[in-house]
C-alpha atoms as a printed R data frame, in Angstrom:
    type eleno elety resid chain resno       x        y      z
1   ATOM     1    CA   UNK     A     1  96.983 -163.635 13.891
2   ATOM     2    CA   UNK     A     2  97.980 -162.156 17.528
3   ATOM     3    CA   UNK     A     3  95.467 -162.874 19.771
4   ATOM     4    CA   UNK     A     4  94.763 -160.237 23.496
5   ATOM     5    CA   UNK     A     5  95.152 -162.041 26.389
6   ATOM     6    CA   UNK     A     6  91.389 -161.625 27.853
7   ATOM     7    CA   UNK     A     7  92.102 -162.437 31.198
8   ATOM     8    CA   UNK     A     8  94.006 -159.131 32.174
9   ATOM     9    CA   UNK     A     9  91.856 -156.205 33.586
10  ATOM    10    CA   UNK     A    10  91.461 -153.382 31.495
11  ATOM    11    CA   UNK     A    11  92.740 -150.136 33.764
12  ATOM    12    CA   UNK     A    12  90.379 -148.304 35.325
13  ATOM    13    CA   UNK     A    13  90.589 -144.593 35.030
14  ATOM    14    CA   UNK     A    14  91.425 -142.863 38.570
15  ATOM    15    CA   UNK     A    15  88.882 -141.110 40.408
16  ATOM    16    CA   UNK     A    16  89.115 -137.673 42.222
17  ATOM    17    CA   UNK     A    17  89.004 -139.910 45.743
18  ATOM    18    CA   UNK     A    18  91.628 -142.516 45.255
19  ATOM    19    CA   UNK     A    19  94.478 -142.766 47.940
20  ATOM    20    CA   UNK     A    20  97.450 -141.134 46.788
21  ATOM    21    CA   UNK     A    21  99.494 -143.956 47.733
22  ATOM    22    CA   UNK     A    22  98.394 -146.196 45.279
23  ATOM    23    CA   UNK     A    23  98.463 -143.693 42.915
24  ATOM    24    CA   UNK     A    24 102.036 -143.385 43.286
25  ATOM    25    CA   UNK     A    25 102.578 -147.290 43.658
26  ATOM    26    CA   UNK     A    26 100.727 -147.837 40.152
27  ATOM    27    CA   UNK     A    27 103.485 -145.000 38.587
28  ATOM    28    CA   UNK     A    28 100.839 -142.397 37.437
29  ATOM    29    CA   UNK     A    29 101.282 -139.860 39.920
30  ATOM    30    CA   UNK     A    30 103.695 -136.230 39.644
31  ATOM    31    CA   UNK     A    31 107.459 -136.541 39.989
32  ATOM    32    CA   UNK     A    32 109.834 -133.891 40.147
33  ATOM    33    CA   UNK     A    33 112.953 -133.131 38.086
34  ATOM    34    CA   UNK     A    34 114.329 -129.829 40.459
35  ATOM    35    CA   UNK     A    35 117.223 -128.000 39.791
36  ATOM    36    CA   UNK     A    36 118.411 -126.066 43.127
37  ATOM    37    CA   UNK     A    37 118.443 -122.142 42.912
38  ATOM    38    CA   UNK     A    38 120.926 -120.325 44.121
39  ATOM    39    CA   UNK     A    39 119.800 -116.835 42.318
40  ATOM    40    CA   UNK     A    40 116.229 -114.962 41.622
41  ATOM    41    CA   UNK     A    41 113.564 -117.149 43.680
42  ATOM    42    CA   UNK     A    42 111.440 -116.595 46.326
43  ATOM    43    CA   UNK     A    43 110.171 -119.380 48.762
44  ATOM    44    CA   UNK     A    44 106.622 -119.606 48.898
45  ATOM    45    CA   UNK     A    45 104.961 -121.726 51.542
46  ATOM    46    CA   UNK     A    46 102.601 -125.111 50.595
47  ATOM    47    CA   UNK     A    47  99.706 -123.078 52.710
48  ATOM    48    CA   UNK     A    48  99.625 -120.774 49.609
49  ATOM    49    CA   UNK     A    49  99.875 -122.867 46.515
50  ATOM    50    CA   UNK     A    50  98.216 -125.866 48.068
51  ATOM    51    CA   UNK     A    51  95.266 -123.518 49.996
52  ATOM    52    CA   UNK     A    52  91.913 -125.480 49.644
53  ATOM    53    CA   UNK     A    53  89.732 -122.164 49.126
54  ATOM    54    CA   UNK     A    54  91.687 -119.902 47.041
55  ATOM    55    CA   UNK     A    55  90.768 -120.735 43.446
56  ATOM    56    CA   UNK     A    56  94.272 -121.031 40.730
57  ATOM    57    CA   UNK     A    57  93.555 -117.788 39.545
58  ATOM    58    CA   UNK     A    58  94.184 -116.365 43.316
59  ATOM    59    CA   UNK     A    59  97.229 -118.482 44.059
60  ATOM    60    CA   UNK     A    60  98.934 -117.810 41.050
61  ATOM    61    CA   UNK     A    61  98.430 -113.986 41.400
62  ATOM    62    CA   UNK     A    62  99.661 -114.317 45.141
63  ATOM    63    CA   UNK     A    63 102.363 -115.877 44.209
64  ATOM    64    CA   UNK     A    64 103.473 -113.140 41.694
65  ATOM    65    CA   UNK     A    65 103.384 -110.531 44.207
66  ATOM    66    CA   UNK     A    66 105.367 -112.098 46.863
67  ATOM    67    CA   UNK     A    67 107.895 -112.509 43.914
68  ATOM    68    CA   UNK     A    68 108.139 -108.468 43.190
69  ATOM    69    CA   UNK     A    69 110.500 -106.227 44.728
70  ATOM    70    CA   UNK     A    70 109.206 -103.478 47.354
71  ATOM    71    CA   UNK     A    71 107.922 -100.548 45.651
72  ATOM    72    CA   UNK     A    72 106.503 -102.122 42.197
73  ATOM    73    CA   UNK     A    73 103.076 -101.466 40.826
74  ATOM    74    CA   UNK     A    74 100.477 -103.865 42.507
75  ATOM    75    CA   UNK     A    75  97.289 -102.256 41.671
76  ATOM    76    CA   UNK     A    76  94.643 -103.429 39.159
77  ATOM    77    CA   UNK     A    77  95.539 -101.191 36.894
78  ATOM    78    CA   UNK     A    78  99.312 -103.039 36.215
79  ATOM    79    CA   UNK     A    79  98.375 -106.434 37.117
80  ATOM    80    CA   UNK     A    80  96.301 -106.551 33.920
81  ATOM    81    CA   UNK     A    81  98.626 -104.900 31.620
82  ATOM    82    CA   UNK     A    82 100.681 -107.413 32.911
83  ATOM    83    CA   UNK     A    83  98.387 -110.472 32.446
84  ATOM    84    CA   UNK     A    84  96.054 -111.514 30.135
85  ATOM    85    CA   UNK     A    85  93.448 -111.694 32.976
86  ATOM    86    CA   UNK     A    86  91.078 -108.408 32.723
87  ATOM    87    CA   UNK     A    87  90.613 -106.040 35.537
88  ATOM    88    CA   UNK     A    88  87.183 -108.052 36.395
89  ATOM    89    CA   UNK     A    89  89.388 -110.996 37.179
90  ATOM    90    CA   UNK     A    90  92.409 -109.589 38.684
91  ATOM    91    CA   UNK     A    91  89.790 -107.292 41.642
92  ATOM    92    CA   UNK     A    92  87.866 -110.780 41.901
93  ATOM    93    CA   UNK     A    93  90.923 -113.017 42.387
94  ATOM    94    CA   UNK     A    94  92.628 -109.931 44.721
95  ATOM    95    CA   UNK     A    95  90.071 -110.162 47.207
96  ATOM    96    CA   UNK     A    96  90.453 -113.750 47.584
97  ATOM    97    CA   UNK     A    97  94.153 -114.003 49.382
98  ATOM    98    CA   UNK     A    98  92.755 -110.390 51.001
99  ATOM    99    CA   UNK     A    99  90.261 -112.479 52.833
100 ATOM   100    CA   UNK     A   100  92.548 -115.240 53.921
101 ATOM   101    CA   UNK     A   101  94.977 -112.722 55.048
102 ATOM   102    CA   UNK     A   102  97.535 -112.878 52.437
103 ATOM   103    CA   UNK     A   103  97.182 -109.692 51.540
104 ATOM   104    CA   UNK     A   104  96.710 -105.964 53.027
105 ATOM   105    CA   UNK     A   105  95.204 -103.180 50.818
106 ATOM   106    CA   UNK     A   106  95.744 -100.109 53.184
107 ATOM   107    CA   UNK     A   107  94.641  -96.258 52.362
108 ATOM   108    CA   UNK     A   108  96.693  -93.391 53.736
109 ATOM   109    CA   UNK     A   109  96.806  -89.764 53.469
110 ATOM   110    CA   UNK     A   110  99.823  -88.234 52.337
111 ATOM   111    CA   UNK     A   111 101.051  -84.736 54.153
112 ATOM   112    CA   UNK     A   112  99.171  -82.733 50.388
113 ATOM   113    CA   UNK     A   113  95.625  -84.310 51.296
114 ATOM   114    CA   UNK     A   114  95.860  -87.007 48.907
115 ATOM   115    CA   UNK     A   115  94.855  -90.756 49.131
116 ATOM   116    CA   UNK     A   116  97.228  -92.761 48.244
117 ATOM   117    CA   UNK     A   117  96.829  -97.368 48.384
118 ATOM   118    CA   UNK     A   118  99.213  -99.402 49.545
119 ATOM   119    CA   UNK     A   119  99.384 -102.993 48.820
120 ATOM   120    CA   UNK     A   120 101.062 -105.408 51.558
121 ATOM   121    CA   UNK     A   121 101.377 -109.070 50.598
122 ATOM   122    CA   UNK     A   122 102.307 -111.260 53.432
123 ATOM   123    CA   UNK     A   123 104.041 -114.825 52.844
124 ATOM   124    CA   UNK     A   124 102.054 -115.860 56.018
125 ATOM   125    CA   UNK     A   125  98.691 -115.338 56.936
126 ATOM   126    CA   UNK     A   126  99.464 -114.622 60.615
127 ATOM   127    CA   UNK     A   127 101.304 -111.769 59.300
128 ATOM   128    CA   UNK     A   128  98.146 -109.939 57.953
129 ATOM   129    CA   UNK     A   129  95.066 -108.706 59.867
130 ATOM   130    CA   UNK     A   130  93.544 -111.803 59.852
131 ATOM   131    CA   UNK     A   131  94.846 -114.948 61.232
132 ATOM   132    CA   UNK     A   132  94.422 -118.027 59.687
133 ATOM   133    CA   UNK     A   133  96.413 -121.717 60.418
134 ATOM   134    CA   UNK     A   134  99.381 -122.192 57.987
135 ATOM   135    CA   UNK     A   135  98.547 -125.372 57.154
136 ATOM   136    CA   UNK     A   136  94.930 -126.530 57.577
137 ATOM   137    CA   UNK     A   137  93.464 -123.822 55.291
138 ATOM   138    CA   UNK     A   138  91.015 -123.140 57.892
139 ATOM   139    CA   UNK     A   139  88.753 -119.821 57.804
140 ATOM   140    CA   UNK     A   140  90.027 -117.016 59.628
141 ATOM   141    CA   UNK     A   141  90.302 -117.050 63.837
142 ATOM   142    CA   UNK     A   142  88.121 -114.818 65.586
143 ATOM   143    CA   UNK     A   143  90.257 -112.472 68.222
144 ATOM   144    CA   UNK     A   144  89.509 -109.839 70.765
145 ATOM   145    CA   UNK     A   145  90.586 -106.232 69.173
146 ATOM   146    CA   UNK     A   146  92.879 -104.418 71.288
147 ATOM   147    CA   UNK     A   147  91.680 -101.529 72.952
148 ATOM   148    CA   UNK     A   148  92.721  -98.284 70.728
149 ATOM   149    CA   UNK     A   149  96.015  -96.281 72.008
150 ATOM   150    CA   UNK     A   150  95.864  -93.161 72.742
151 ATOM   151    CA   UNK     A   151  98.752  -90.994 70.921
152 ATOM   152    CA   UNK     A   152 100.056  -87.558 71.504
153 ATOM   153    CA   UNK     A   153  98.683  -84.940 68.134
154 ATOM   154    CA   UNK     A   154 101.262  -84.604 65.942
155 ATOM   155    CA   UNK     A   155 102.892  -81.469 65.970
156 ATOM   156    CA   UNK     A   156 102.161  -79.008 63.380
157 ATOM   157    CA   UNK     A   157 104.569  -78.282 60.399
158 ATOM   158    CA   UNK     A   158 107.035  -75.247 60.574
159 ATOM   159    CA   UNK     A   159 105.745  -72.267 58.379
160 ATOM   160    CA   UNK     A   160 107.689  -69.122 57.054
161 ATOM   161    CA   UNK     A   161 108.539  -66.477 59.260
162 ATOM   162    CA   UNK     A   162 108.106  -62.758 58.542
163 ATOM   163    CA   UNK     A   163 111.055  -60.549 58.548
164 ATOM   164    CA   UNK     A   164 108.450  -57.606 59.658
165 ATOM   165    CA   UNK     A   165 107.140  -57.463 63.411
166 ATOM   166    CA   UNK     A   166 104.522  -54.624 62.408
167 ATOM   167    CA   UNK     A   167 100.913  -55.468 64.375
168 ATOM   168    CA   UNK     A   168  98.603  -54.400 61.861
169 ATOM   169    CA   UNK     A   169 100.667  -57.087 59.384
170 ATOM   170    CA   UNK     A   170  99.507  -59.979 61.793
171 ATOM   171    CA   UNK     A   171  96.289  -58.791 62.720
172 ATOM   172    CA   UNK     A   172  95.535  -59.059 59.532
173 ATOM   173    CA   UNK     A   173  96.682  -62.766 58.520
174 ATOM   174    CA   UNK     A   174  94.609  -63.431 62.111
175 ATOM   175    CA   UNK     A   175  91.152  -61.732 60.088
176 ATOM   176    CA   UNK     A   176  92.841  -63.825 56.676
177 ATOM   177    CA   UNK     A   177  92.882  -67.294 58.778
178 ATOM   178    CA   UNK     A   178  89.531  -66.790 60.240
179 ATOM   179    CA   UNK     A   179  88.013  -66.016 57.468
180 ATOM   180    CA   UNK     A   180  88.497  -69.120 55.698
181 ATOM   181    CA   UNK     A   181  85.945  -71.713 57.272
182 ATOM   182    CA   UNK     A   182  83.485  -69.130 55.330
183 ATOM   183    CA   UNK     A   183  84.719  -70.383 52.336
184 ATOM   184    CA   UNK     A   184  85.115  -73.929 53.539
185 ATOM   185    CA   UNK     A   185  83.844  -75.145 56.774
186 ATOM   186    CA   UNK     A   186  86.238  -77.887 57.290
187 ATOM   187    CA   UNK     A   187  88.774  -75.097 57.323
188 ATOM   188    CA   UNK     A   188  88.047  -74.580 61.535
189 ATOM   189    CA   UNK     A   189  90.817  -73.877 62.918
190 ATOM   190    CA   UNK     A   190  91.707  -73.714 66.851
191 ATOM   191    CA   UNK     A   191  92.951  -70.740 68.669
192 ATOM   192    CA   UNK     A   192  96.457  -72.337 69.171
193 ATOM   193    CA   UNK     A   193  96.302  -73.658 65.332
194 ATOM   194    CA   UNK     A   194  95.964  -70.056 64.566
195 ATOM   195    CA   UNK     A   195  98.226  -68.627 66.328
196 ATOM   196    CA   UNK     A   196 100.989  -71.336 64.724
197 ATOM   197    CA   UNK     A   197  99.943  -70.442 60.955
198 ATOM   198    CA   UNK     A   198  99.641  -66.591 61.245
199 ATOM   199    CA   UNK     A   199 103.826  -65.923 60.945
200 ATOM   200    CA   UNK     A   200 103.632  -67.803 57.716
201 ATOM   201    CA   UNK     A   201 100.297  -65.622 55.997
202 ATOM   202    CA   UNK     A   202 102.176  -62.908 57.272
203 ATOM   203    CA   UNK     A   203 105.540  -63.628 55.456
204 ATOM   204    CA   UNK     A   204 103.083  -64.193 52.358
205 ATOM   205    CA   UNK     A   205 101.600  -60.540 52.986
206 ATOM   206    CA   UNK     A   206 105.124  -58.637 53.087
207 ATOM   207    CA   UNK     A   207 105.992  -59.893 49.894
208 ATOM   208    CA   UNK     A   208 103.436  -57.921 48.064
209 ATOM   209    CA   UNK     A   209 100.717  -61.150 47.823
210 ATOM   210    CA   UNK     A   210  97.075  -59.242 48.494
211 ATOM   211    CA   UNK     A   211  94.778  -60.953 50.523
212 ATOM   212    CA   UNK     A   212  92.858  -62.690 47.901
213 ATOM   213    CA   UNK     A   213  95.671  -64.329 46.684
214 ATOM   214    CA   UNK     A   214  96.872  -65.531 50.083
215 ATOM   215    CA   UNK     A   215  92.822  -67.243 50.683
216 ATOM   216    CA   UNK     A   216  93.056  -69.494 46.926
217 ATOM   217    CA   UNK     A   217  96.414  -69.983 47.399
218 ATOM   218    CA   UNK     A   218  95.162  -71.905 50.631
219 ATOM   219    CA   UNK     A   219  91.752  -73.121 50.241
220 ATOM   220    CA   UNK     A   220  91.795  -73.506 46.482
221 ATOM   221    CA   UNK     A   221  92.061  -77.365 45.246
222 ATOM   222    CA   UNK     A   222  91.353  -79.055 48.533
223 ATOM   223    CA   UNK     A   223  90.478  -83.065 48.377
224 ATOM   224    CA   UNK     A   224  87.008  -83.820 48.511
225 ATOM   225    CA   UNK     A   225  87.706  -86.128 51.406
226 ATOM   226    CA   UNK     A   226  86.962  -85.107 54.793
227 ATOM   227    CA   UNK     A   227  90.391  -83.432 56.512
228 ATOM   228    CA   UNK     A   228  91.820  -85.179 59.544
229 ATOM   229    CA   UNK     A   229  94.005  -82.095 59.715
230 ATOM   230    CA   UNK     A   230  93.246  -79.017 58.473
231 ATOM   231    CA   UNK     A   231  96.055  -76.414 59.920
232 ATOM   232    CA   UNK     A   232  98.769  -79.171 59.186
233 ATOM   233    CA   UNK     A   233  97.402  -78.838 55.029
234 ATOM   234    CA   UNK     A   234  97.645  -75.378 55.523
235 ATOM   235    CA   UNK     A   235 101.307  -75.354 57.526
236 ATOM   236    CA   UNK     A   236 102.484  -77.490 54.304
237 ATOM   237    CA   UNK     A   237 100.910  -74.951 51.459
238 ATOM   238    CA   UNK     A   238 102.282  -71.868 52.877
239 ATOM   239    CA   UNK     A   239 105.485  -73.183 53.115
240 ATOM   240    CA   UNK     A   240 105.743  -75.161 49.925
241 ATOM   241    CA   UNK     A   241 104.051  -72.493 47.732
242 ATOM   242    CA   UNK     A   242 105.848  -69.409 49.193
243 ATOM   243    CA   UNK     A   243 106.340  -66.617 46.314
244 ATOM   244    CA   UNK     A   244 109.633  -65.294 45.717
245 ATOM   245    CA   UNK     A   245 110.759  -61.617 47.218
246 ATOM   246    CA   UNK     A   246 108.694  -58.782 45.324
247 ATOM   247    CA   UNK     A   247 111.515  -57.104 42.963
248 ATOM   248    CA   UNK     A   248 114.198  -54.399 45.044
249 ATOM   249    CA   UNK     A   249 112.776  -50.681 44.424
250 ATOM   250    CA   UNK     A   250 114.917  -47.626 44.102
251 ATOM   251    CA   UNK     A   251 112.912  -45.420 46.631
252 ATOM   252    CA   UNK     A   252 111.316  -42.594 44.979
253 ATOM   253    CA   UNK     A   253 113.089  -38.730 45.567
254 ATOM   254    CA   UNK     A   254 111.237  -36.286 47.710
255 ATOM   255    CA   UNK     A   255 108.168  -34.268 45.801
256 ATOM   256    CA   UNK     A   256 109.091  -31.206 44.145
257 ATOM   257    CA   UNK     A   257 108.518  -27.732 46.492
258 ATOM   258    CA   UNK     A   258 105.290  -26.210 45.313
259 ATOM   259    CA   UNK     A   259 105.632  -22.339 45.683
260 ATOM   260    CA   UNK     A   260 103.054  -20.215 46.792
261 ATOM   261    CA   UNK     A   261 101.079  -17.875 44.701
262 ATOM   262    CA   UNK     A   262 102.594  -14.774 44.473
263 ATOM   263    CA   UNK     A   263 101.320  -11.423 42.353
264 ATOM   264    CA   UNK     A   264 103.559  -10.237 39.547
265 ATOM   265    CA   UNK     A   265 104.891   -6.468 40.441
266 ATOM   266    CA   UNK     A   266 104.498   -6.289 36.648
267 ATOM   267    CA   UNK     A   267 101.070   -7.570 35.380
268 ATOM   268    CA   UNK     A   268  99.716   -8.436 38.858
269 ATOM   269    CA   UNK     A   269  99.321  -11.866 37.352
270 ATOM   270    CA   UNK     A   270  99.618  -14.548 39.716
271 ATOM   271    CA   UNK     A   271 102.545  -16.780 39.303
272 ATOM   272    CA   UNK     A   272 104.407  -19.296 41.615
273 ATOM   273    CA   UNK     A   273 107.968  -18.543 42.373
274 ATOM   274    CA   UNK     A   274 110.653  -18.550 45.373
275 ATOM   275    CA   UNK     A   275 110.470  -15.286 47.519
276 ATOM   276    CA   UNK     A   276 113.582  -14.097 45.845
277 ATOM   277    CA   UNK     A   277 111.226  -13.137 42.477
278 ATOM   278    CA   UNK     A   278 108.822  -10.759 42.139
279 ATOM   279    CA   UNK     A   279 107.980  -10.782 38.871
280 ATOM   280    CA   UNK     A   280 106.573  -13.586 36.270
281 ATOM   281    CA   UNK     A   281 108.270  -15.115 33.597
282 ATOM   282    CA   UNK     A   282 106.809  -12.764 30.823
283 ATOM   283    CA   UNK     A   283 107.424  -10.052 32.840
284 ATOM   284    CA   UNK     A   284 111.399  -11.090 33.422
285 ATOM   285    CA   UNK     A   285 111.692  -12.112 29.456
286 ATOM   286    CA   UNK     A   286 110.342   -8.606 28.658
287 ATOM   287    CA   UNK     A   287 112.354   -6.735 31.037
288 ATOM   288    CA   UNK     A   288 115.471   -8.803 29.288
289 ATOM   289    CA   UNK     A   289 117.824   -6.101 27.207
């Protein structure tokens, strides 16, 4: 019968703090079996994967979006019909790597009024808005915001011109763009902002549009977000939403010549005819041999 030798140790099971040397010495630690790429990677720094306060769930999903191509969906919505994760855990593991500066979720307005998110992973921290040390995992540095810059406004866009030079026809898309912060306060417009949109509700008003169409057309459907800039929205609808020429007209003939009343020599009826007849038309069918 085969007998265990007694006097050998059993083998203790490692604990969470032994050294990793000895790990390795004693044959029980990872090893690697890598295959070079020379095709469809991305390199991903050890301050990501190996980042002491992002949880796996983070990592992993950092990882995925440095691996996507500018321009692809990286909002909750397609990050879980990509995973299995739900949209609970994808927003909870997205604001982890936003915190550490991996990632920049940035709002902007597009030229139409709309918000629009834009998602800007960063492969190192010091690239986002918050620095953090690349390989310490250390919470993010405080530093001294830069005093804001001032920039020249943005000039306004180019709006349709009228082909018509009449005053009463820009007077009156002056009274039209006046009129609108009644409908919509946040539709205040400046003297000079004014005077830039008025050739282009003109060219709307010479092409047969009525007044009340010209105020929906421009202060119908506005975001419910405040406006940053009001006459550039406008600039952009009257341009982009411009109605066709009204249809070409054959100009109407002069009116008939209406004759003065004239009495018959005949009947004495009265009867309108040139100067040349001085009798009615019974009177000349009658007279007929």
């Amino acid at each position: 019968m085969d007998t265990q030798n007694t006097s050998a140790p059993p083998r203790a099971e490692s604990a969470p703090g032994d050294n990793p040397s000895r790990t390795r010495r004693h044959g029980c630690g990872l090893t690697h079996d890598n295959v070079r790429h020379t095709t469809r990677f991305v390199l991903i720094g050890n301050h990501l994967v190996q980042h002491k306060e992002l949880s796996l769930l983070a990592i992993g999903l950092s990882c995925h979006l440095q691996s996507l191509p500018t321009g692809a969906g990286a909002d909750i919505k397609s990050l879980a019909a990509r995973f299995p994760e739900g949209p609970t855990r994808i927003a909870a593991a997205l604001r982890e790597p936003e915190a550490h500066g991996y990632l920049r979720r940035e709002r902007h307005r597009t030229e139409t009024g709309r918000i629009v998110t834009r998602t800007v992973s960063c492969n190192q921290p010091q690239a986002g808005r918050r620095r953090e040390p690349a390989d310490t995992g250390c919470p993010p540095a405080k530093r001294t915001p830069a005093p804001p810059r001032r920039t020249a406004p943005k000039a306004l866009p180019a709006v349709p011109r009228p082909s018509s030079t009449a005053p009463g026809l820009l007077e009156a898309a002056l009274d039209l763009l006046t009129d609108l912060r009644r409908r919509d306060p946040r539709l205040l417009l400046s003297a000079a902002e004014t005077a830039h949109l008025a050739p282009g509700v003109a060219a709307w008003l010479e092409r047969d549009v009525g007044t009340r169409a010209v105020r929906h057309a421009l202060s119908d459907g506005l975001p419910d977000e405040p406006l940053r800039r009001p006459a550039a929205l406008l600039a952009h609808r009257l341009a982009d939403r411009l109605p066709p020429p009204p249809p070409l007209r054959t100009p109407a003939g002069p009116p008939p010549r209406r004759y003065e009343v004239r009495n018959c020599d005949g009947c004495d009826r009265g009867f309108r005819a040139p100067e040349t007849e001085d009798r009615c038309r019974d009177c000349r069918a009658t007279a007929l041999p």
